[in-house]
C-alpha positions as CSV (number, residue, x, y, z in Angstrom):
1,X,-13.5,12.8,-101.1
2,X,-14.3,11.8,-104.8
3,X,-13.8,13.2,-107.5
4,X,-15.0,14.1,-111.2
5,X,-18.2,15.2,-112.0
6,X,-20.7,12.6,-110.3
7,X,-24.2,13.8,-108.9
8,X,-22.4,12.5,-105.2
9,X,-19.6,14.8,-105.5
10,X,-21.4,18.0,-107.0
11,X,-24.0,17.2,-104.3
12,X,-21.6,17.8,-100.8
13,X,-21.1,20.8,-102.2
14,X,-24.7,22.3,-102.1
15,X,-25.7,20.2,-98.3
16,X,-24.4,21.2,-95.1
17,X,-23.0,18.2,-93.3
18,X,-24.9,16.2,-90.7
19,X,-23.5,15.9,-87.5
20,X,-23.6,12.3,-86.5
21,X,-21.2,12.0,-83.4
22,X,-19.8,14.7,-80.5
23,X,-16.4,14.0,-78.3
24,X,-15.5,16.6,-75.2
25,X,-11.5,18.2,-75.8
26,X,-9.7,18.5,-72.7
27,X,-6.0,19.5,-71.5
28,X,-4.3,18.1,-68.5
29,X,-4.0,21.3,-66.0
30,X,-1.9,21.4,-62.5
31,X,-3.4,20.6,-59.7
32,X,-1.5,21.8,-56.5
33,X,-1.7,19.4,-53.3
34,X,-0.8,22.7,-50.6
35,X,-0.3,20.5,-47.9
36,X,2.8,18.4,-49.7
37,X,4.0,21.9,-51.4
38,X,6.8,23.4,-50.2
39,X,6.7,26.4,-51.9
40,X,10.2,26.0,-53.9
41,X,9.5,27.2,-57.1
42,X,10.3,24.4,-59.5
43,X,7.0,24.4,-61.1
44,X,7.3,27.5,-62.4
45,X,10.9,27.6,-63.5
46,X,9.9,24.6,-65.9
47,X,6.3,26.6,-67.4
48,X,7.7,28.6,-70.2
49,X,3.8,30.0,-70.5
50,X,3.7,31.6,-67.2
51,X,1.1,28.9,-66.3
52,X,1.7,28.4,-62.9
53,X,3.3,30.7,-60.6
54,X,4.8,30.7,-57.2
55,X,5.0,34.0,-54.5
56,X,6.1,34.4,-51.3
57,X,6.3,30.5,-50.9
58,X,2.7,30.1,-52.4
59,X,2.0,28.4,-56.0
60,X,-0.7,30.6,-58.2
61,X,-2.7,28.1,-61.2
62,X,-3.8,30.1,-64.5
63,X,-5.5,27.0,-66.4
64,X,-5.9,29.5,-69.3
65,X,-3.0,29.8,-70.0
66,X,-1.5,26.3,-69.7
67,X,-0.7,24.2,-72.9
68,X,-0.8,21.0,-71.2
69,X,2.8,19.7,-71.4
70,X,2.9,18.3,-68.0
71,X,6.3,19.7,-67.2
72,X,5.5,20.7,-63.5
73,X,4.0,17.8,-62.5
74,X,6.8,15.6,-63.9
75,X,9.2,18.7,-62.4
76,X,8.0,18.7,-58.9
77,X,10.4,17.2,-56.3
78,X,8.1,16.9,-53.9
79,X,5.5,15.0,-55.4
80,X,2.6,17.6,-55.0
81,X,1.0,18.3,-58.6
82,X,-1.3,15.8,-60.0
83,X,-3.7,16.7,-63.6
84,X,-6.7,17.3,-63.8
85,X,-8.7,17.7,-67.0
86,X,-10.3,20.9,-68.3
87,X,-12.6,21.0,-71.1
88,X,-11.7,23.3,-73.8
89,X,-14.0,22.2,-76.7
90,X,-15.9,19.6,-78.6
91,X,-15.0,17.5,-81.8
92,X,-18.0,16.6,-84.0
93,X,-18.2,14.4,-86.9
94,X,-20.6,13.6,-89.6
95,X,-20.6,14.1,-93.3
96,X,-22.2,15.8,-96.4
97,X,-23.3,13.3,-98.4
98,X,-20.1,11.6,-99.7
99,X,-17.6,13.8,-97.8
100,X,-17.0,13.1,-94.3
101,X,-17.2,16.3,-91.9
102,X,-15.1,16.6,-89.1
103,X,-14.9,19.7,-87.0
104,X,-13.7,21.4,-83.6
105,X,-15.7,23.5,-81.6
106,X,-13.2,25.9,-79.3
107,X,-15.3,26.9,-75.9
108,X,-16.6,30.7,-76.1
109,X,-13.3,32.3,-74.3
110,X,-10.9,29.8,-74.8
111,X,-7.7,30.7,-76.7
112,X,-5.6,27.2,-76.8
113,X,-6.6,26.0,-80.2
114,X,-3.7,23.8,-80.9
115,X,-4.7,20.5,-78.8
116,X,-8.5,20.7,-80.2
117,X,-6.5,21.2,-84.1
118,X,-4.9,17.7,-83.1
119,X,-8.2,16.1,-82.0
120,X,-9.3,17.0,-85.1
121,X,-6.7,15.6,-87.0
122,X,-6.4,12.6,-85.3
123,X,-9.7,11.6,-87.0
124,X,-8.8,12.1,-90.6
125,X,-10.0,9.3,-92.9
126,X,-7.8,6.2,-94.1
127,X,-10.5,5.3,-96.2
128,X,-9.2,3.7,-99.2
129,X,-6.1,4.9,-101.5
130,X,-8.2,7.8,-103.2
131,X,-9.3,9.5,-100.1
132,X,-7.6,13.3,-99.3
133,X,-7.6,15.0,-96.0
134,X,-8.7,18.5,-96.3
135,X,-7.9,20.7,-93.0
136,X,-9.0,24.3,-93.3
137,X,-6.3,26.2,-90.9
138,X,-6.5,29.6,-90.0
139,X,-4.7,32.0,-91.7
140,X,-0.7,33.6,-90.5
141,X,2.0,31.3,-88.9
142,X,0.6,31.4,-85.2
143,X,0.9,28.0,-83.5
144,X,-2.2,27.1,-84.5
145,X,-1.3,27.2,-88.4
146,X,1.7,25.3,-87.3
147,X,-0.3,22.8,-85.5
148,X,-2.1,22.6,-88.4
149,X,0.3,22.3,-91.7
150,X,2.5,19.8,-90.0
151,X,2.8,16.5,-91.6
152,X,0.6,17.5,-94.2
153,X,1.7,16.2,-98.0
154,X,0.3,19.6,-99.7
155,X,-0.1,23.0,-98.1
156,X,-2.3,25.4,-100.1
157,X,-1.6,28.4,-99.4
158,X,-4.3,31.0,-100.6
159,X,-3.2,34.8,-101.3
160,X,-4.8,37.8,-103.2
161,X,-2.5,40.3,-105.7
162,X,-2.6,42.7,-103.2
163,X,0.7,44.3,-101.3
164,X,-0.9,42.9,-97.8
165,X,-1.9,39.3,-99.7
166,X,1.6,39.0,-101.1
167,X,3.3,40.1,-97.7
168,X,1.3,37.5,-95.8
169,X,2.2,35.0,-98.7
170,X,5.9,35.6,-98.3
171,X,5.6,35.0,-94.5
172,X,3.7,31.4,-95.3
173,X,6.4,30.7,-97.7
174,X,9.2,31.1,-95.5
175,X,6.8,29.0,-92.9
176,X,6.6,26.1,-95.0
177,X,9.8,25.8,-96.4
178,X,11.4,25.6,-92.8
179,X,8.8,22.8,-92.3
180,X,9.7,21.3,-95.4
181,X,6.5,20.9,-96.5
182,X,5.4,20.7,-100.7
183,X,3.3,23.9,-101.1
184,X,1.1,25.7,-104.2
185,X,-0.7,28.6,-104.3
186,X,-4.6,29.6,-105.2
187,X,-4.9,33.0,-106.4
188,X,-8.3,34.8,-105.3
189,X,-9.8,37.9,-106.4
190,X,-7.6,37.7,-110.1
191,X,-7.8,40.4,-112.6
192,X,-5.8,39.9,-115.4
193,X,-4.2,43.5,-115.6
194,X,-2.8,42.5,-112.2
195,X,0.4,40.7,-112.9
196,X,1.5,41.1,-109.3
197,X,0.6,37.5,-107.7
198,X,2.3,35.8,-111.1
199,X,5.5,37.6,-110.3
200,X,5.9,37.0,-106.9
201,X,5.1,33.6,-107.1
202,X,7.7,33.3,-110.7
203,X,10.2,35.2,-108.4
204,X,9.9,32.5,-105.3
205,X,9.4,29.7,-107.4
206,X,6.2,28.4,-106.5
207,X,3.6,27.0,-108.7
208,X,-0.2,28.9,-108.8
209,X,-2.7,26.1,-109.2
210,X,-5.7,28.1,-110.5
211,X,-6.5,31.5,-110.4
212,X,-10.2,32.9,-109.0
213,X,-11.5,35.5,-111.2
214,X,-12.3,38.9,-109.1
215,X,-15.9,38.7,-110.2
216,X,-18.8,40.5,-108.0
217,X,-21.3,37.8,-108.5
218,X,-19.7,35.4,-105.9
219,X,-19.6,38.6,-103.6
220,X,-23.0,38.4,-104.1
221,X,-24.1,34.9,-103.9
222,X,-22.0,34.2,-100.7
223,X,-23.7,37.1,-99.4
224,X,-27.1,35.5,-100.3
225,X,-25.4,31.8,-98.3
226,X,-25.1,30.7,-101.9
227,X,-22.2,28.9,-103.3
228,X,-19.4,30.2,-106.0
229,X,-20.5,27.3,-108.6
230,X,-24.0,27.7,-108.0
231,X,-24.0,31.3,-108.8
232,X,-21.1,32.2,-111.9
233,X,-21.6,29.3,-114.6
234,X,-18.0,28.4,-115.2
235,X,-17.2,28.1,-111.5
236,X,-17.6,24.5,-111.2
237,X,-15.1,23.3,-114.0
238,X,-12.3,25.4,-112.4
239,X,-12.8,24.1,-108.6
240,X,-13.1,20.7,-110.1
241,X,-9.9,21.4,-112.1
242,X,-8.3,22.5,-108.9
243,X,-9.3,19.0,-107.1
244,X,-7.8,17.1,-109.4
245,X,-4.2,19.4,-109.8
246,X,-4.2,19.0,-105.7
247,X,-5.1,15.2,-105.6
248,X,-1.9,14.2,-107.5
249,X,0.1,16.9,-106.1
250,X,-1.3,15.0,-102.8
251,X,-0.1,11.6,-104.3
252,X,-4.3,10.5,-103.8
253,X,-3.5,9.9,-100.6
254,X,-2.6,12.3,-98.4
255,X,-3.4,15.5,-95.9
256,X,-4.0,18.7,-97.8
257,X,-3.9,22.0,-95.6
């Protein structure tokens, strides 16, 4: 990404990316040979998902559920479990004019995010020693935040000064610093007779990189499919102001969930 004010960098902002490029996701899943099986049970001792299961001397395969570790087939005395792989999604690249786009697509049903999330970062961008990573990750501390926070050289985490924004924020906090992982917060949806995000965040000692005004004219230009800085005059000089307080917090080169 660039930075400052250039027509190129205001520009992504206001032009969806174009997809250029499309790669199939799969996972390695058991595949049971009956005839060699002998029905002992190893294979499901070692699954710790409950992805393979084995009664009355016959082995039951839930592909949904399997995370792909390849622990049965590796576990199996006998020999009789080979992979086979299952499609769980798509990655698709491209770019909004000079941001690069990059993207996974989880299959309608699926619910194993994590190995598309690392097919996703496996194509950041090396481009150069100004180039940043952004990954959007979801919010929480499922797996899939995990999957997706790890190894990155900022974490920004994103709360509101409300008693359920602050109690999720606690939770990331406590995620992060286990991880070890440099972290600042964005405040969103601000009022300034709310003190409550400044004191939690003076209390933990983390530093709050901007603050988002509460203001109901983004409400309504995102509800029009119209962006923040487009809309509220002002808008643009704080985002950019937040770029450039991540970029060296980042070190200019870096991943920033």
């Amino acid at each position: 990404m660039r930075g400052g004010t250039s027509p190129a960098w205001t520009a992504t902002w206001r032009n969806p990316p174009e997809i250029e490029s499309s790669q199939p996701i799969g996972i390695p899943v058991p595949e049971v040979d009956e005839k060699k099986c002998t029905g002992c049970g190893t294979c499901a001792e070692i699954c710790a998902y409950s992805a393979i299961a084995c009664i009355r001397k016959k082995v039951l395969v839930f592909p949904e559920l399997c995370h792909g570790c390849g622990g049965c087939a590796r576990g199996c005395p006998e020999g009789a479990i080979t992979e086979k792989e299952r499609d769980i999604g798509v990655v698709e690249k491209g770019a909004a004019g000079a941001v690069g786009f990059v993207h996974g697509k989880l299959k309608v049903g699926e619910a194993m995010s994590p190995p598309l999330i690392r097919a996703v970062k496996r194509e950041k961008s090396d481009a150069g020693h100004r180039t940043v990573n952004f990954l959007d990750a979801p919010p929480g501390t499922s797996c899939p935040v995990i999957v997706a926070v790890s190894g990155a050289d900022l974490v920004l985490l994103v709360t509101e000064p409300t008693p359920f924004g602050l109690n999720d924020l606690g939770l990331a906090l406590e995620m992060v610093r286990e991880l070890a992982l440099p972290h600042a917060v964005v405040v969103n949806r601000h009022d300034e007779g709310n003190e409550s995000a400044r004191a939690f965040c003076r209390e933990r000692g983390v530093d709050i990189l901007v603050e988002i005004p509460d203001d109901r004219r983004v409400a309504e230009a995102y509800s029009r499919g119209e962006t923040a800085i487009d809309a509220v005059p002002g808008y643009e000089r704080t985002f950019l102001g937040l770029w450039d307080a991540v970029r060296q917090l980042a070190g200019g080169n870096g991943a920033v969930q």
